[in-house]
DSSP file (Angstrom, degrees, kcal/mol; ACC not computed):
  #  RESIDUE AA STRUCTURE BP1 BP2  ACC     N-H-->O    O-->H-N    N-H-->O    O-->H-N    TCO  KAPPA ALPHA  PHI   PSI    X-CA   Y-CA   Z-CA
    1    1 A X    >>        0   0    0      0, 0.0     3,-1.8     0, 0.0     4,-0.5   0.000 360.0 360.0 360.0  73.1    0.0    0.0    0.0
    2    2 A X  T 34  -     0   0    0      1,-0.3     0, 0.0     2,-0.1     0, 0.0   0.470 360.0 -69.4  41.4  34.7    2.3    2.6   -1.4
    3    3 A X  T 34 S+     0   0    0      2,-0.2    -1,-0.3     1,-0.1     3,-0.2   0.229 100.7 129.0  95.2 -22.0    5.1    3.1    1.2
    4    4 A X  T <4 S-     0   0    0     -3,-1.8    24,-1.1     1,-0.2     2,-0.3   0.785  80.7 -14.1 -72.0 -18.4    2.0    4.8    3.5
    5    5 A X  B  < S-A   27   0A   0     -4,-0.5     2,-0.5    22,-0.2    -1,-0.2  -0.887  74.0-106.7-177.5 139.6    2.9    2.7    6.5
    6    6 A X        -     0   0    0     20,-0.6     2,-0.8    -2,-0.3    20,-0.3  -0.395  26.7-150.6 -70.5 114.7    5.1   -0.6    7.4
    7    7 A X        +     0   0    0     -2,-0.5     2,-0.3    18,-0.1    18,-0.2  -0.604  20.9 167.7 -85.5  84.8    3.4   -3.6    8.1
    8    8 A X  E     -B   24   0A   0     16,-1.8    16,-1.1    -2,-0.8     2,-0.5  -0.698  14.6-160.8-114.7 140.3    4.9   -6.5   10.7
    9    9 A X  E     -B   23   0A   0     -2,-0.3     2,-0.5    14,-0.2    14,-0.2  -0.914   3.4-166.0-121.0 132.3    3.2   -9.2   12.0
   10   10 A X  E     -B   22   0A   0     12,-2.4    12,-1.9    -2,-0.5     2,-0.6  -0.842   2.4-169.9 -95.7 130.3    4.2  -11.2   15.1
   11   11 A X  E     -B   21   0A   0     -2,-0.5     2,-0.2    10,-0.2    10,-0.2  -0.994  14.3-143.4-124.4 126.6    2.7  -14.4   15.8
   12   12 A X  E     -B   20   0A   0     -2,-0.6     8,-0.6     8,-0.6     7,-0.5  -0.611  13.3-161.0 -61.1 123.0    3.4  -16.0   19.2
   13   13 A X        +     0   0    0     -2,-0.2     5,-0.2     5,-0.2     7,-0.0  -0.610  17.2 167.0-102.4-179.0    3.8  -19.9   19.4
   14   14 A X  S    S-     0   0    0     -2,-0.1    -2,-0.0     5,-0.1    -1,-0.0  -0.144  74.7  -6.6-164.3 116.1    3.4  -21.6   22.5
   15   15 A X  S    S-     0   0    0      1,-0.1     3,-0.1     3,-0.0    -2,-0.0   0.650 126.1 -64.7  82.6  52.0    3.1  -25.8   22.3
   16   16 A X  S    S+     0   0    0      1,-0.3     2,-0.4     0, 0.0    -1,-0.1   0.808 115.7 106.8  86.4  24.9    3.0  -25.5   18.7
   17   17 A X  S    S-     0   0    0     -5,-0.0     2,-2.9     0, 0.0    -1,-0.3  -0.975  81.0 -97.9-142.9 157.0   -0.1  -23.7   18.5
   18   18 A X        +     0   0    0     -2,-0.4    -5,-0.2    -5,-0.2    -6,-0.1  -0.162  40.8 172.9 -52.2  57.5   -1.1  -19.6   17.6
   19   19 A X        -     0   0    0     -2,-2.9     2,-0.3    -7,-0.5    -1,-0.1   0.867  58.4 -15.6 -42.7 -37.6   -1.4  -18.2   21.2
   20   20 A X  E     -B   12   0A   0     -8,-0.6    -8,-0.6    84,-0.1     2,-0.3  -0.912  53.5-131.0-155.8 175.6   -1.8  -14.3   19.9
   21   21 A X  E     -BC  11 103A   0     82,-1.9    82,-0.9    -2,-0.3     2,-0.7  -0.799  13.4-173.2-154.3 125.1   -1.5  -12.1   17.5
   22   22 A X  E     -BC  10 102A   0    -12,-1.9   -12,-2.4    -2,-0.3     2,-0.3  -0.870   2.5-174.6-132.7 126.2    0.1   -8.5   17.1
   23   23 A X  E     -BC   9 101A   0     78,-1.9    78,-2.3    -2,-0.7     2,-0.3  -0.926   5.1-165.0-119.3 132.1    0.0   -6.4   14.5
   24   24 A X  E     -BC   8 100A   0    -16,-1.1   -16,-1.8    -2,-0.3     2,-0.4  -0.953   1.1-164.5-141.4 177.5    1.8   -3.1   14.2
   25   25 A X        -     0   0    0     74,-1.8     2,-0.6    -2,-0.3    74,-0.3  -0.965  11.5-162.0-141.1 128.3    1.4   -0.1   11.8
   26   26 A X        -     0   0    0     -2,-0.4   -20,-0.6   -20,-0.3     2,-0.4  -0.978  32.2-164.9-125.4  95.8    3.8    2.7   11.2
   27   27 A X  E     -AD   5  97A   0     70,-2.4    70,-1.0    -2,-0.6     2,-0.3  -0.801  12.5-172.6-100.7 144.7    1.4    5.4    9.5
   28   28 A X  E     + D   0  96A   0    -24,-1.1    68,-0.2    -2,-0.4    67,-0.1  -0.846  58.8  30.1-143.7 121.8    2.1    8.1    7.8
   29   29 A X  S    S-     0   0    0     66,-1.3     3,-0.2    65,-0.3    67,-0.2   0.306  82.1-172.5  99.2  -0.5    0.2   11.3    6.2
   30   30 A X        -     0   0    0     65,-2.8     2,-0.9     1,-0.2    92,-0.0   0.151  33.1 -89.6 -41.7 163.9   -2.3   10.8    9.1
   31   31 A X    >>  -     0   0    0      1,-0.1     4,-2.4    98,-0.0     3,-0.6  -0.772  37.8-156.1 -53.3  93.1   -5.7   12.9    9.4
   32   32 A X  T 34 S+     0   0    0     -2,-0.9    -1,-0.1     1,-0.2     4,-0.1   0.641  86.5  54.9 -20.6 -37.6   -4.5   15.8   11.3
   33   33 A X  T 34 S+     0   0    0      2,-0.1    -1,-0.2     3,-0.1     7,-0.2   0.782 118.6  30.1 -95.9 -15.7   -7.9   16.6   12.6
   34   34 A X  T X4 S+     0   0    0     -3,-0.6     3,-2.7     2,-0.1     2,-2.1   0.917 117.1  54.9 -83.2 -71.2   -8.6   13.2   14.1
   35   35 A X  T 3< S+     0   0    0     -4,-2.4    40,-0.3     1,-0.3    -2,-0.1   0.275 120.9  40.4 -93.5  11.2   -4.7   12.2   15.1
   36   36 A X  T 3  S+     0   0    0     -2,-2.1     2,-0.5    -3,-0.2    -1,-0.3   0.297 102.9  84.0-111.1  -8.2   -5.0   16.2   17.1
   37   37 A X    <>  -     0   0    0     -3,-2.7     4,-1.9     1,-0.1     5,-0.2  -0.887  64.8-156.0-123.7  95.0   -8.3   15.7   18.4
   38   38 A X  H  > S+     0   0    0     -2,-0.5     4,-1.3     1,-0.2    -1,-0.1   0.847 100.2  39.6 -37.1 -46.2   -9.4   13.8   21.9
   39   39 A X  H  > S+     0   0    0      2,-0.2     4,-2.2     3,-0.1     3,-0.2   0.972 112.7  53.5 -78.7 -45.5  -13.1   13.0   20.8
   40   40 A X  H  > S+     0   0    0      2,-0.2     4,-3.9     1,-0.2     5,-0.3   0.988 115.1  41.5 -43.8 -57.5  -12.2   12.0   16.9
   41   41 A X  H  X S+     0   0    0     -4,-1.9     4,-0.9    -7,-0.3    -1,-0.2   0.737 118.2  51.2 -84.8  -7.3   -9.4    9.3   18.2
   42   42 A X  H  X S+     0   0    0     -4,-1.3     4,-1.7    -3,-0.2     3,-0.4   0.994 116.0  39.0 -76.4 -59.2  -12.3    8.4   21.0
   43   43 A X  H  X S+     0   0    0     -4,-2.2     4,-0.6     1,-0.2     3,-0.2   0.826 117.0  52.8 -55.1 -52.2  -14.9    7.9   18.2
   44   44 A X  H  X S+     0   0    0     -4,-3.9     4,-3.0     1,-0.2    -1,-0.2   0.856 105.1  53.2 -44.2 -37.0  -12.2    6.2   15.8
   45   45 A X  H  < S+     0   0    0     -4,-0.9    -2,-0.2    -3,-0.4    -1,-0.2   0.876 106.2  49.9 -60.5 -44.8  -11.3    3.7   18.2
   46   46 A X  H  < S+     0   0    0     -4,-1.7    -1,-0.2    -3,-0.2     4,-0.2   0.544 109.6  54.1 -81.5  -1.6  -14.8    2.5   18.9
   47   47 A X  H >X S+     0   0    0     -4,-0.6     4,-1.2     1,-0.1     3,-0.8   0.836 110.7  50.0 -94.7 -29.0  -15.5    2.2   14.9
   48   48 A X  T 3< S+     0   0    0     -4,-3.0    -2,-0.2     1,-0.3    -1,-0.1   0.502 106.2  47.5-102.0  25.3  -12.5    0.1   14.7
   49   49 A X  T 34>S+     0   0    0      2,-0.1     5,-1.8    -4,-0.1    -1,-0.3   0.560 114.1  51.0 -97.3 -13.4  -13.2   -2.3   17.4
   50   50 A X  T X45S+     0   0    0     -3,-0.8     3,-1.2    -4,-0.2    -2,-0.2   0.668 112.0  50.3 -88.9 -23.6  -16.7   -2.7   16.0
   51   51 A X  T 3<5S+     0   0    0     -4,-1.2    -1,-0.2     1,-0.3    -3,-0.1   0.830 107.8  47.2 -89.1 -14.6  -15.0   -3.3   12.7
   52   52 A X  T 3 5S-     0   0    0     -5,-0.2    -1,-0.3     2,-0.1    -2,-0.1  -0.191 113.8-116.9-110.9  27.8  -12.5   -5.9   13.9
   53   53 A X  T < 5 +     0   0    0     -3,-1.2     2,-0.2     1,-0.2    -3,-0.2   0.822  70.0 143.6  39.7  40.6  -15.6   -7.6   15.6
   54   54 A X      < -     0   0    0     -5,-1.8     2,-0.3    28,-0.0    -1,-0.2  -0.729  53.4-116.2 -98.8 165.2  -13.7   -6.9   19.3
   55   55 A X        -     0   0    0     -2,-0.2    27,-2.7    -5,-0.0     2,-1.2  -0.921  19.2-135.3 -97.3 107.8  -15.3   -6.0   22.7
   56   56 A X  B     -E   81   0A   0     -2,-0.3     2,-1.0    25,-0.2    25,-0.2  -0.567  18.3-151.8 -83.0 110.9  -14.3   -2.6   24.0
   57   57 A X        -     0   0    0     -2,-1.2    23,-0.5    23,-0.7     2,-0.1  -0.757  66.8 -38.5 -80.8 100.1  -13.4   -3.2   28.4
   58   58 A X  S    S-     0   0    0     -2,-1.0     2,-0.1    21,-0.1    22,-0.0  -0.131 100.8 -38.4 118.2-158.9  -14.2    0.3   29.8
   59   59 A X        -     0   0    0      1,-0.1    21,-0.3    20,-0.1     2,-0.3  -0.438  69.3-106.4 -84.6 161.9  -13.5    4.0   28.2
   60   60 A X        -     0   0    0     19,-0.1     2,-0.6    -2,-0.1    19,-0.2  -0.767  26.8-121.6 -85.2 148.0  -10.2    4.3   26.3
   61   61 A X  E     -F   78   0A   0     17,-2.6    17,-2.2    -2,-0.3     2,-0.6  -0.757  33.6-175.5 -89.1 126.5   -7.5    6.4   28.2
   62   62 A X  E     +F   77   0A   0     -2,-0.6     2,-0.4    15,-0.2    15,-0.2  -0.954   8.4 169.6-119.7 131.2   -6.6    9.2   25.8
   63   63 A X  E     -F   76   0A   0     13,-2.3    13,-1.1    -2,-0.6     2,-0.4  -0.970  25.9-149.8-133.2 133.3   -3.7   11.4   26.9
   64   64 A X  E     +F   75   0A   0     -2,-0.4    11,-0.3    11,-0.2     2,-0.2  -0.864  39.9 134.9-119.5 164.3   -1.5   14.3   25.3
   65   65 A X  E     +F   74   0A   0      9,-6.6     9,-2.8    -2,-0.4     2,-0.4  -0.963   8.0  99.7-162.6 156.7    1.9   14.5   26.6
   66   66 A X  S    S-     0   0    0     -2,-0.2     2,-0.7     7,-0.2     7,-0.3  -0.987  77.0 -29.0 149.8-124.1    5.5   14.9   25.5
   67   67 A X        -     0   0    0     -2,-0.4     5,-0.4     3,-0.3     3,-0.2  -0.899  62.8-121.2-139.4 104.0    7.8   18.3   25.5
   68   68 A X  S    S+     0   0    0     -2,-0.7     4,-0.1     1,-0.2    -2,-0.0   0.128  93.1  18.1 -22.9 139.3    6.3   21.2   25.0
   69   69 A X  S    S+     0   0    0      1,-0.1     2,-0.3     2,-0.0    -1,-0.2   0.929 107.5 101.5  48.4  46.3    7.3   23.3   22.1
   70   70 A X  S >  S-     0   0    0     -3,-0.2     3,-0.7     1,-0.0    -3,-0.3  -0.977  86.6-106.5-165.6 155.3    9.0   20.1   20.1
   71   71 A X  T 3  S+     0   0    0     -2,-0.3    22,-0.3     1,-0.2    23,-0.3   0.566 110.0  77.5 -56.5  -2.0    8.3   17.3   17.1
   72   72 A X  T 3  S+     0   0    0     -5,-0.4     2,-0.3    19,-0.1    -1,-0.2   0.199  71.3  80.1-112.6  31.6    7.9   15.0   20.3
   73   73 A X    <   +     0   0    0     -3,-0.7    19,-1.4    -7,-0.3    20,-0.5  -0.704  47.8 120.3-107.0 171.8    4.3   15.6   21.9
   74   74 A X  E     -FG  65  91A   0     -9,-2.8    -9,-6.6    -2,-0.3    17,-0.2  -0.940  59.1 -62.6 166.8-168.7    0.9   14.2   20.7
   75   75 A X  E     -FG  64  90A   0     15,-0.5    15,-2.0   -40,-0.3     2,-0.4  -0.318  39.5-164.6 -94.7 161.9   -1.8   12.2   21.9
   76   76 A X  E     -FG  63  89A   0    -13,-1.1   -13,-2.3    13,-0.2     2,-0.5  -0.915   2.9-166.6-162.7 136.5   -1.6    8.9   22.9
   77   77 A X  E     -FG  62  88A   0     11,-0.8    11,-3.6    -2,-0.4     2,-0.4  -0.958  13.4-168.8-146.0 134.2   -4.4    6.2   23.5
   78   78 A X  E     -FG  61  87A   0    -17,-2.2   -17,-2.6    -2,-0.5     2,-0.4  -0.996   9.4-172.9-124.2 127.1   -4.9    2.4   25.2
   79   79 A X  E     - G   0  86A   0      7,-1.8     7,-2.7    -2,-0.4     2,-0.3  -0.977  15.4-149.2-102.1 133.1   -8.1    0.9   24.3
   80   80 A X  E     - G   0  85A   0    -23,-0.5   -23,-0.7    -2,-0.4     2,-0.3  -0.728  20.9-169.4 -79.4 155.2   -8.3   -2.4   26.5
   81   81 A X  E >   -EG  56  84A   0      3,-1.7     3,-3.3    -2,-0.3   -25,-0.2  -0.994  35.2 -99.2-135.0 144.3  -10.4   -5.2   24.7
   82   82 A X  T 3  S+     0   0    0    -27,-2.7    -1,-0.1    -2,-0.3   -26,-0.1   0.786 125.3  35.9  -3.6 -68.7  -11.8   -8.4   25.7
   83   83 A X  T 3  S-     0   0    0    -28,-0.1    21,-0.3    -3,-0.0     2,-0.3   0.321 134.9 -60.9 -99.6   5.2   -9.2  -10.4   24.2
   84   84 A X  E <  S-G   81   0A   0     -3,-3.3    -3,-1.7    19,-0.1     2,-0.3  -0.695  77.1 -46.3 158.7 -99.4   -5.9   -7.7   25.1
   85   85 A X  E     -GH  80 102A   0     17,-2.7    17,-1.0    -2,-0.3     2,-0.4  -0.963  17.9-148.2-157.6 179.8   -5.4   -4.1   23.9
   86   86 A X  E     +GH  79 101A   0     -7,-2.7    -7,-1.8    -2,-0.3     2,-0.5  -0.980  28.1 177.1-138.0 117.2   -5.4   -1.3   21.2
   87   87 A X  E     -GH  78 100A   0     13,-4.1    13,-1.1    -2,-0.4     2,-0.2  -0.918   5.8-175.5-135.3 147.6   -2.7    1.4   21.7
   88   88 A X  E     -GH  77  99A   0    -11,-3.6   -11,-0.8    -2,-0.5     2,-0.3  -0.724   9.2-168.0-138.4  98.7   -2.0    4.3   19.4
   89   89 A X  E     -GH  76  98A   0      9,-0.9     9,-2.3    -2,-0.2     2,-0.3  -0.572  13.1-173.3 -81.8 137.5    0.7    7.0   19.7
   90   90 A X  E     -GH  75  97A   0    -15,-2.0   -15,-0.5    -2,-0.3     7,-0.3  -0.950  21.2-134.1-132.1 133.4    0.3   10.3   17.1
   91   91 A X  E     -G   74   0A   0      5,-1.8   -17,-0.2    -2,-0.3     4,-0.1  -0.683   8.6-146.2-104.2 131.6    2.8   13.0   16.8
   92   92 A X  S    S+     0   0    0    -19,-1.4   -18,-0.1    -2,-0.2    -1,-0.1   0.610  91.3  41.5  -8.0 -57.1    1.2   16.7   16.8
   93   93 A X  S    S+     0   0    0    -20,-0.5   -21,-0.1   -22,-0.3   -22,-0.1   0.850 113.1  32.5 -58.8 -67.1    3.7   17.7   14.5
   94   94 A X  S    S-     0   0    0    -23,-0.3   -65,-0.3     2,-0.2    -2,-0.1   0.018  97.9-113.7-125.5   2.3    4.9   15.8   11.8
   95   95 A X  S    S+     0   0    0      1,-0.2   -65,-2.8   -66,-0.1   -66,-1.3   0.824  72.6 135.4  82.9  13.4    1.0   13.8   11.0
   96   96 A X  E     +D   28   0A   0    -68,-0.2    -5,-1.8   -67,-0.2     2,-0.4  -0.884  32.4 177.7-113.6 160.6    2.5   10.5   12.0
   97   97 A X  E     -DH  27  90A   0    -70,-1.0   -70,-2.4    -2,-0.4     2,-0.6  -0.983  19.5-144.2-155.4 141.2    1.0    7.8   14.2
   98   98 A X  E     - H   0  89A   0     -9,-2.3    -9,-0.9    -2,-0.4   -72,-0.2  -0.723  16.1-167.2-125.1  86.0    1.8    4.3   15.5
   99   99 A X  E     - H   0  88A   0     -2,-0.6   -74,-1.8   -74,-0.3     2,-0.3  -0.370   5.8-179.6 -71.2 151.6   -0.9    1.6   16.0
  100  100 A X  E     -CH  24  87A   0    -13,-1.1   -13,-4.1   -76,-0.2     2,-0.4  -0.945   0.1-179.3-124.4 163.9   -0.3   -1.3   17.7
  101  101 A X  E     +CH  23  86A   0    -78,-2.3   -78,-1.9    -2,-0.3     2,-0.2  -0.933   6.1 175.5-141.8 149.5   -2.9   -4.4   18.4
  102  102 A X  E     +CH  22  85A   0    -17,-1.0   -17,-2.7    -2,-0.4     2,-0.3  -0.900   9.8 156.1-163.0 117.0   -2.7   -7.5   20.1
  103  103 A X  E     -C   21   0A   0    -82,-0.9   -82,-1.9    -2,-0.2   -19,-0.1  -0.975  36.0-149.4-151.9 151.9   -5.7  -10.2   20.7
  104  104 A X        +     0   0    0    -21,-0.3     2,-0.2    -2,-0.3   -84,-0.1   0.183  69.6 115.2-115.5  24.0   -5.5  -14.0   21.5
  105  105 A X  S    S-     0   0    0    -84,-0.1     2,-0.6   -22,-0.1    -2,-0.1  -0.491  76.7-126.6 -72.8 133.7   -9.0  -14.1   19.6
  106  106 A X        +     0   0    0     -2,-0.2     2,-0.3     2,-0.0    -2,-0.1  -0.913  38.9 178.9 -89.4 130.1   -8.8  -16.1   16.2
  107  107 A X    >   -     0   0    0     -2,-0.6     3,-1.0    -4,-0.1     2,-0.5  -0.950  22.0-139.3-135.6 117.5  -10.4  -13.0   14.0
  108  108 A X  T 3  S+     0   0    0     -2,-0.3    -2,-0.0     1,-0.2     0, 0.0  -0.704  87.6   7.9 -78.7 132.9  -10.6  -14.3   10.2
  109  109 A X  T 3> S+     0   0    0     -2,-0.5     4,-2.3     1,-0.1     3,-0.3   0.694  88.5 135.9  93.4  11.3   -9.6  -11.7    7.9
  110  110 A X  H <> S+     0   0    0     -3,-1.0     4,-0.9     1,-0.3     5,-0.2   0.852  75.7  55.0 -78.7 -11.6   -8.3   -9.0   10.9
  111  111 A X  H  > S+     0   0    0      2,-0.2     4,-1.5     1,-0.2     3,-0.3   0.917 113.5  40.7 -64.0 -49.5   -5.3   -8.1    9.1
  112  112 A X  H  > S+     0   0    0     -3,-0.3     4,-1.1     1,-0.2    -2,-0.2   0.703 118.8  50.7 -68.7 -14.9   -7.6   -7.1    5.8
  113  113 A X  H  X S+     0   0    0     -4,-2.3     4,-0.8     2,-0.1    -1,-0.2   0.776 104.0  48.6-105.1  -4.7   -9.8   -5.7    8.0
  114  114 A X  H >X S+     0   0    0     -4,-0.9     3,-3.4    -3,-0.3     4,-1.3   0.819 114.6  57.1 -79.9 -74.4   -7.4   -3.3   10.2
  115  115 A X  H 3< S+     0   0    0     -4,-1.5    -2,-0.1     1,-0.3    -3,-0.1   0.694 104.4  51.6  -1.4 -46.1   -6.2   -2.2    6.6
  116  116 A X  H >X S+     0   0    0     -4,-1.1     4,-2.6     1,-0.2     3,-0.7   0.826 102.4  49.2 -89.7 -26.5   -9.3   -1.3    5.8
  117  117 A X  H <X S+     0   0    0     -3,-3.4     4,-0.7    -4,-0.8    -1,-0.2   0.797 114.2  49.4 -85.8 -11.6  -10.4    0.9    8.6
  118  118 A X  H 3X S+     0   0    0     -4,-1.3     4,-1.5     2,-0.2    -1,-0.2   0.630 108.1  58.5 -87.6  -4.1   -6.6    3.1    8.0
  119  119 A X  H <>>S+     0   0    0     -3,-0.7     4,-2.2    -5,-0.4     5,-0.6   0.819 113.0  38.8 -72.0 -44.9   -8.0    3.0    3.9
  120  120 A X  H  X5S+     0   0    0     -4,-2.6     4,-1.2     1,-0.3     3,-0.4   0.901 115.3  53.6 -73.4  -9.4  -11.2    4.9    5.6
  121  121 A X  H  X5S+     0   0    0     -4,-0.7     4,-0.7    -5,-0.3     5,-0.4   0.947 109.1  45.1 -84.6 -42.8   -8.8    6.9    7.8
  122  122 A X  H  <5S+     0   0    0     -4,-1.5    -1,-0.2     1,-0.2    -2,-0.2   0.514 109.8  58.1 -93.3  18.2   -6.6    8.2    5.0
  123  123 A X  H  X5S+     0   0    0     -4,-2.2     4,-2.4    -3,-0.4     5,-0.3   0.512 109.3  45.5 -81.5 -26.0  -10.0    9.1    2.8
  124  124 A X  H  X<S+     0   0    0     -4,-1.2     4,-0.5    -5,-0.6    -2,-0.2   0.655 111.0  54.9 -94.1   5.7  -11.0   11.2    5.6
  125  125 A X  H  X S+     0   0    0     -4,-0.7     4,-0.8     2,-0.1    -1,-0.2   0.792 113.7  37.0 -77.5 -18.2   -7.6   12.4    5.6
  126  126 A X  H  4 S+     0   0    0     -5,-0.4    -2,-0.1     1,-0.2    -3,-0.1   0.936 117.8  55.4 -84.5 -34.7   -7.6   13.4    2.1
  127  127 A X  H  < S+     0   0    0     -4,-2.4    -1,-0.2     1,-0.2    -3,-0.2   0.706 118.6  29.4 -63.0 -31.7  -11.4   14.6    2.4
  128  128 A X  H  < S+     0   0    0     -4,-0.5    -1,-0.2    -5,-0.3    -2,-0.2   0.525  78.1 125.6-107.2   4.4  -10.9   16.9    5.1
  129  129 A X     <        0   0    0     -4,-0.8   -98,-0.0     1,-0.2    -3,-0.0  -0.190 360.0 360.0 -66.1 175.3   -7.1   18.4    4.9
  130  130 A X              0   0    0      0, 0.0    -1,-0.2     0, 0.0    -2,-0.0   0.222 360.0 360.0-121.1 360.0   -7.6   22.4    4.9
């Protein structure tokens, strides 16, 4: 998918069988106005646990943090889920953001289907930029 973000997947063994699976996402080009915004990344979060057919446990903690007046603040978010967690780090700055997920859920298809909710994040990037 054009360079826009690095894909790894880890798969955990333990006695010769799939214990988990963690997928992480090096995006880049993010929607500024969600990857700035406490209520967009709250409202994103809960379309893409509905979309990856997870169970959100409790509110997600979203916090912004980092060093004032430098490329190294942003927002930062842990969703817990049923089956483990969702965390997302975003730079302020420089429009980039860093997903990671982890579940010990068998989900067919969750790799096409995380894909698919960062296709709809970078149409509403492209759809809203000013």
């Amino acid at each position: 998918m054009k360079n826009i973000f690095k894909f790894l997947s880890i798969l955990l063994l333990m006695a010769n069988k799939y214990w988990g699976v963690s997928f992480h996402y090096d995006l880049k080009g993010c929607n500024m106005n969600l990857i700035t915004s406490k209520d967009r990344l709250k409202e994103w979060v809960k379309s893409l646990v509905s979309h990856i057919s997870m169970e959100c446990h409790g509110e997600p903690l979203i916090e912004h943090f980092g060093t004032p007046n430098s490329n190294l603040e942003g927002w930062t978010l842990i969703q817990l889920i049923k089956t483990s967690s969702i965390t997302l780090h975003a730079n302020d700055h420089t429009g980039e953001a860093y997903l990671d997920l982890f579940t010990c859920k068998d989900l067919p298809n969750l790799q096409e289907k995380i894909e698919q909710i960062y296709r709809d994040w970078e149409t509403d990037r492209k759809s809203t930029r000013l």
